[in-house]
N, C-alpha and C positions, 0 to 999 in steps of 0.2 A: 410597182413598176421599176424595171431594170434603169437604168440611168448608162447614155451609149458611151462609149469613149473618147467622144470630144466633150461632152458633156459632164464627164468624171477629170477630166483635164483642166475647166473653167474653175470649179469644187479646187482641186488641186492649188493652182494659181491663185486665187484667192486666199485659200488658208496660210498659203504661205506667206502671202503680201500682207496679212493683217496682223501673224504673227511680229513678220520684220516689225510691221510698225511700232510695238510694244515691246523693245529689250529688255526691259525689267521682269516681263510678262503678263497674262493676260488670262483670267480668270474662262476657264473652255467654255461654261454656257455663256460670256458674254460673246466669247468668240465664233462660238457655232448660229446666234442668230444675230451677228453682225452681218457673218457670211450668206446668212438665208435669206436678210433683207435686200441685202446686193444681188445677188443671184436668180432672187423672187421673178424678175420679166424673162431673164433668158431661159429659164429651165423653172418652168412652171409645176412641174410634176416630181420636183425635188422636194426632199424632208428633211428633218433633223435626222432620220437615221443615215440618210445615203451622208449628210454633213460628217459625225462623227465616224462612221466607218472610214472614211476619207481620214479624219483627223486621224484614226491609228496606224494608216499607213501613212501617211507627211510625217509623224513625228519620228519614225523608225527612217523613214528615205532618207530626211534634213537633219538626221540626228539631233533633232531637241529636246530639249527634258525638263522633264516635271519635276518645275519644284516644291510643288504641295500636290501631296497627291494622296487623296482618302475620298470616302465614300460620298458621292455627292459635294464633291470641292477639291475641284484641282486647278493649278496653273501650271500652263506651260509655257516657256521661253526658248 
């Protein structure tokens, strides 16, 4: 199920609020179900994919960057 655009906007704010929190960075699957947990009552029909596809536009929008970035383990900052 599609995810609407206030919906895709909460996902948004969030990734970036958790990111801020972690300047050093923040290992992405800790980061994708930090964001799931939070999210989990307002947008019940959200998943890890609609989480991540989000992550690959936040980190191009907020220009962030991976600093470890390989197959199954990356961090972003």
């Amino acid at each position: 199920m599609k995810l609407t655009r206030k919906e895709k906007r909460i996902v948004e704010n969030e990734l970036v609020t958790v990111i801020n929190q972690h300047p050093n960075g923040i290992d992405t699957r800790v980061l994708i179900s930090t964001v799931m947990t939070t999210i989990a009552s307002l947008i019940p029909n959200a998943n890890r994919h609609h989480v991540s596809g989000m992550l690959s536009w936040v980190w191009k929008k907020y220009n962030y960057k991976f600093l470890v970035r390989t197959p199954g383990y990356s961090v972003i900052a």
